[in-house]
N, C-alpha and C positions, 0 to 999 in steps of 0.2 A: 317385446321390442328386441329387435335385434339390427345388428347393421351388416352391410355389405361395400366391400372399401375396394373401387376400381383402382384398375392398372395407371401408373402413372404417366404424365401425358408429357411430351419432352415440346417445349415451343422455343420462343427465343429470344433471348435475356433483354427486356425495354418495351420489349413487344405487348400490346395488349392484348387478354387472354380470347376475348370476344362472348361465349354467352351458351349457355347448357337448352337443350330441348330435351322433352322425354313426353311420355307416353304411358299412364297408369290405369289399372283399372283399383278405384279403391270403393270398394261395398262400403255400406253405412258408416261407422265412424270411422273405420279403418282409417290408414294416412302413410302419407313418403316424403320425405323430407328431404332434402339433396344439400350439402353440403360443400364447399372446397378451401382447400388451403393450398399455399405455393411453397416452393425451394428454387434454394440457388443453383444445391449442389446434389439434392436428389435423396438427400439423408434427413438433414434438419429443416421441418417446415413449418410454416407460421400457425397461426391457429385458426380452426375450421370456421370459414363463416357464411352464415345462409344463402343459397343457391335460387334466385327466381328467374321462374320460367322467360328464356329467351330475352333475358334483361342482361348488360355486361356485367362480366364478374368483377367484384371488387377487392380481389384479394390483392396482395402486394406483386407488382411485377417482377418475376424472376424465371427461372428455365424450365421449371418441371410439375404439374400441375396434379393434384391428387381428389378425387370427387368422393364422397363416402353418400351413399344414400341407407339410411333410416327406416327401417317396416314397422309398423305400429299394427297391432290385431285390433279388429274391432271390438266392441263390450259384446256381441253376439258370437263373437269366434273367426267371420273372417277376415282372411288372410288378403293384404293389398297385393296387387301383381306389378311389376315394373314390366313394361311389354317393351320398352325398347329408350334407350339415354343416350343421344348424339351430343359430343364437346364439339364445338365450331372455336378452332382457337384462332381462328385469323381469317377475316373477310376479304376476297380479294379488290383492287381497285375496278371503280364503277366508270364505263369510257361513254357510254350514253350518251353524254351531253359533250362529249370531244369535241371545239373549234378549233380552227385556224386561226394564230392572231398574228399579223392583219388577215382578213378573209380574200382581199383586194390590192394589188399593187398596179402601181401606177403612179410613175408614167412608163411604159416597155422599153425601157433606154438600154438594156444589158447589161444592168447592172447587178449586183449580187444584192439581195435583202433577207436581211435575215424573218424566218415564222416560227412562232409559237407555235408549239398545241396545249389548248389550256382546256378548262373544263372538266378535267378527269379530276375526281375526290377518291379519297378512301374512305371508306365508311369508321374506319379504327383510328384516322388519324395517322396513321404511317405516312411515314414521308418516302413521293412515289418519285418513281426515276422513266424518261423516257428513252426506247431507242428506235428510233426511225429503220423500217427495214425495206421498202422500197416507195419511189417515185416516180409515176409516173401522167400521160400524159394525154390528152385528147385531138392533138396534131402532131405531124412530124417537126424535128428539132430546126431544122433547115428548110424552109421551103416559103413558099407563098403567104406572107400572113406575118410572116417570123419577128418578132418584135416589130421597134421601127421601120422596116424597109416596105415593107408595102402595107397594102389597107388590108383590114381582116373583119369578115363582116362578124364574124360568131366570137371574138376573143379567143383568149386560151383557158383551160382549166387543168391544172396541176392535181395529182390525186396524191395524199402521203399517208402513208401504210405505218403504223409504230404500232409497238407492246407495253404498255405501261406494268410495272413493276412495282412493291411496295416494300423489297428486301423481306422479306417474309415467307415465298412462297407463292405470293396472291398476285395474279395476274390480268390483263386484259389486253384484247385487241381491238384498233381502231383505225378511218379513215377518214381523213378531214380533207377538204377540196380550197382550193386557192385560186382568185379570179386574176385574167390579167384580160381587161376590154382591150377592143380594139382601137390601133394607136389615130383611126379619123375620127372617133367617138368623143367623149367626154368621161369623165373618169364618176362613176357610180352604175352607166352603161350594165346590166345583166349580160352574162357570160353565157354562151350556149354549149352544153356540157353534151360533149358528143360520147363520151366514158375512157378508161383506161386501155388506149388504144397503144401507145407506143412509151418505149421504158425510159425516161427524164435522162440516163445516166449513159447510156446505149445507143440507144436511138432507135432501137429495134423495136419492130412493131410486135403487139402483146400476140403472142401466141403463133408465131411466125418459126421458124425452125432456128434461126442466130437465137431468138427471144427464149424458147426453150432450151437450147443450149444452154443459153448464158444462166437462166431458171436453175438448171440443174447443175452447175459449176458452184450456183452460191447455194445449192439446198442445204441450209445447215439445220440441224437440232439439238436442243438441248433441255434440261429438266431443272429445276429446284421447287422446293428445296430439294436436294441430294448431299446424305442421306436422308429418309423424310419419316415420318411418321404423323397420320394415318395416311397422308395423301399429298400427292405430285402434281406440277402441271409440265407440260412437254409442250414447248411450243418452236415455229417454225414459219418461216413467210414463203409465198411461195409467189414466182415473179410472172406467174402463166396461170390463166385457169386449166387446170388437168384435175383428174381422177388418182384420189391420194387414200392409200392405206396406210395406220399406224395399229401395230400392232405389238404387247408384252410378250416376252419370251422368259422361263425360268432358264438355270443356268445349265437343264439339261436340254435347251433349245426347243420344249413342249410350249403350244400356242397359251399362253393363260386369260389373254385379253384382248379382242378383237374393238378397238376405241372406236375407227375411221374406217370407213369404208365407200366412198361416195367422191363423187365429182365435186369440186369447192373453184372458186374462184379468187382471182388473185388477191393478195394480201397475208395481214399476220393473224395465227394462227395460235390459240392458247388451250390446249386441250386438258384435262382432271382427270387422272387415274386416283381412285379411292381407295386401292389396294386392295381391291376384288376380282373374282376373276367371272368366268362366262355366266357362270351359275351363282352368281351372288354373294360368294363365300367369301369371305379373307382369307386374302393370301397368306401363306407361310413366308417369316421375315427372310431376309437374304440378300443373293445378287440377282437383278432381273437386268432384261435388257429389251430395249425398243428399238420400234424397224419405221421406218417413214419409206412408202412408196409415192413416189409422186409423178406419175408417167414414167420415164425411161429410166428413171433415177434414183438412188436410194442410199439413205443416211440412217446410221445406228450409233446408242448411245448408250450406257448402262448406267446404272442406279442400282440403292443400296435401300431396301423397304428395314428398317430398324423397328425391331419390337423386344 
């Protein structure tokens, strides 16, 4: 018997750790045992306790996570192989089931109401935060139809773009849709949802040249965790559907990781680097940096890969 005691995992401090996967081959009696214990401070840690497959760990919540895995010989001589052990220290939040609350408003007086986005969970129990990053719309803001002033056969439908967060790292994107019937109808009336044609805040219709302008005035990006270890997400809304590249740079500006590369349409946007690069490797820790193209426009941001 012998042991083998991984590198230590750095998460964050309250955080739930989430749940070990691996991968063995063990001949006849052989066997592998996976073990973990936690610290605060990276020095003093609690004591090792049994590690089951893709179950959450139950060691005590603290900053720095340490895995020891176990080789037993078989009574025949052989040898168990460990073919590969992934830590999952934090799931990110699941937007699947994103509504709008209310789904419906009504009566169209112009008045301000306030909506929810409910429905998103985290799998870990983090408490999630949302941020709305664009609005928009399936008629123009002024015209024929617009609230009360005249009859509108199709209603309106509102489209809201947000990123839900878990302070952790763990991210999601989602679009939840909000009815407003029309004001000769009755209020429950179905909305005819013509799509995300013109911008809620602008007025500019999607993908018109003011709309890409304005697209790329707000192009922002940004990453966390930063610094991270093993892994980032990089995300960014974009107010136009356009052909968007994001791409890692080491700090001697060499490609390391081509993420994006493809036409997307509007919305938020939450991409995973694993801290690999083209050929599957892991990176070397350090300073990296990220390039967002997104049509005429382009936002960069840099990150700290910690090992």
């Amino acid at each position: 018997m012998w042991i083998h005691r991984w590198g230590q995992v750095k998460g964050v401090t309250g955080v739930e750790w989430g749940f070990v996967t691996w991968t063995a081959d063990e001949d006849g009696d052989s066997d592998i045992s996976i073990t973990a214990a936690s610290s605060t401070d990276g020095l003093t840690f609690s004591a090792n306790e049994p590690v089951s497959q893709a179950v959450d760990l139950t060691v005590p919540n603290g900053q720095y996570l340490r895995v020891s895995v176990t080789f037993t010989r078989a009574s025949t001589g052989e040898t168990p192989v460990l073919e590969d052990l992934t830590i999952t220290a934090n799931r990110p939040p699941d937007c699947t089931a994103a509504v709008a609350d209310p789904d419906e408003l009504w009566p169209p007086n112009h008045k301000m109401k306030d909506v929810n986005i409910g429905g998103i969970t985290d799998p870990d129990g983090n408490p999630i935060s949302i941020v709305v990053t664009s609005i928009t719309q399936d008629e123009p803001l002024d015209t024929y139809g617009d609230g009360s002033t005249q009859p509108d056969g199709d209603g309106r439908v509102y489209h809201i773009s947000s990123v839900a967060s878990d302070g952790a790292g763990g991210e999601c994107g989602s679009t939840v849709s909000v009815c407003v019937p029309h004001d000769k109808g009755k209020k429950g009336n179905v909305c005819v949802d013509g799509g995300p044609l013109f911008d809620s805040v602008t007025g500019a219709p999607v993908g018109s040249p003011k709309a890409v302008a304005a697209a790329g005035a707000q192009l922002e990006v940004g990453n966390s965790p930063n610094p991270f270890n093993p892994s980032t997400n990089i995300h960014y809304s974009l107010q136009a559907a356009t052909h968007v590249k994001l791409t890692i740079f080491n700090s001697l500006g060499q490609v390391v990781k081509s993420l994006v590369d493809e036409a997307q349409d509007l919305g938020a946007y939450s991409i995973e680097w694993d801290g690999r690069d083209n050929y599957g490797q892991s990176a070397a820790g350090g300073l990296y940096f990220y390039r967002l193209e997104a049509g005429q426009r382009v936002a960069m941001g840099k990150m700290m890969f910690s090992k």
